[in-house]
N, C-alpha and C positions, 0 to 999 in steps of 0.2 A: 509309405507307411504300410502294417503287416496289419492283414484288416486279422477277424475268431474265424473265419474261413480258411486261412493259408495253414499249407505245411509246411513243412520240415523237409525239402529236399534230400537229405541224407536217411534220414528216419522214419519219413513221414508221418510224424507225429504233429497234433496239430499246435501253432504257435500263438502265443497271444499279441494281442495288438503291442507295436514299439518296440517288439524281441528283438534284438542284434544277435543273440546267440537263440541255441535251441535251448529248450531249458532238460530235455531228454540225452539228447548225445552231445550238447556242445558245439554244436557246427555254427562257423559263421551264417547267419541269414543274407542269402541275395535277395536286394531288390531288385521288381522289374520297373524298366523305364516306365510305363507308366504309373508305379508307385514314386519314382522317383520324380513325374511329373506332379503327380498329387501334392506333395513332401513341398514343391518349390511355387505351387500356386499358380503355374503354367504347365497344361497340358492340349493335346493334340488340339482337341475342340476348341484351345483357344489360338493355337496358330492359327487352324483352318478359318478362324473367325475375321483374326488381323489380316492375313492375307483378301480375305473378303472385304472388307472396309477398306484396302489399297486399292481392290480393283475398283471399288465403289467412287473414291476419291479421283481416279487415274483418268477414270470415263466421265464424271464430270467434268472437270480439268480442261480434256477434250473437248466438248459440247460447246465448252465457255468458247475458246481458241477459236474454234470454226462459225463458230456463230460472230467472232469481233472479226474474222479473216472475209466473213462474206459481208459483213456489213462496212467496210472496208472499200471493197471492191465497188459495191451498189456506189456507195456515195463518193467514190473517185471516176465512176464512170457516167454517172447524169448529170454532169457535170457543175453542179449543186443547186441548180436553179429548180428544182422539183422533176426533174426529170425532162425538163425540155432541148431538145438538140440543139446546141451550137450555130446562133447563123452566122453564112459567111456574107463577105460583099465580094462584088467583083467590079474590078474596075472598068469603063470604057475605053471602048478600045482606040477612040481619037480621042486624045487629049483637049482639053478644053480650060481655056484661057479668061480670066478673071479681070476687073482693072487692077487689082495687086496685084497679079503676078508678072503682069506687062512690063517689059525694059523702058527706062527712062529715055530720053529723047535725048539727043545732043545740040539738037536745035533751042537758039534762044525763042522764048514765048511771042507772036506775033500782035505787036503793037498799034493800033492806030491813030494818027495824030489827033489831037487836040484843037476844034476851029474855036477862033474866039468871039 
């Protein structure tokens, strides 16, 4: 948009607001990008803005990620029990024998007669 300020490039005469032409010599009127940012309701201040709100969005984004990546790690590595290490057992080292687990006998069971 041609603000009561601008001239006339050809002429320099000055142009009123919405000229397409001069009203002096006739010359087409150039816009400049930033009038023609004015004209379309986006200008520089408002990319620099949007870009600003990406980076804003991008670094949060981030912050979430590493904060779920480390809380992650914490609770896969204390093994979920509040942070208590793992115990182990170890076995002895001579085996030891149970009456289950003893082999059956072949022998029949030892009887004694009967006095009457």
């Amino acid at each position: 948009m041609v603000s009561a300020t601008d001239r006339c490039r050809v002429c320099d005469e000055p142009l009123t607001p919405g000229a397409t032409f001069c009203p002096h010599c006739g010359a087409r009127v150039e816009h400049d990008l930033d009038d023609d940012a004015a004209t379309t309701g986006r200008g520089v201040k408002d990319d620099e803005r949007s870009r600003g709100m990406w980076l804003v969005v991008a670094a949060i984004v981030a912050v979430v990620a590493i904060v779920a990546v480390v809380a992650i790690a914490f609770a896969s590595t204390s093994g979920g029990g509040g942070g208590n290490a793992p115990s182990t057992s170890v076995s002895p080292a001579t085996p030891t024998t149970t009456p289950s687990s003893r082999t059956p006998s072949t022998r029949p069971p030892v009887t004694t007669p009967r006095t009457t």
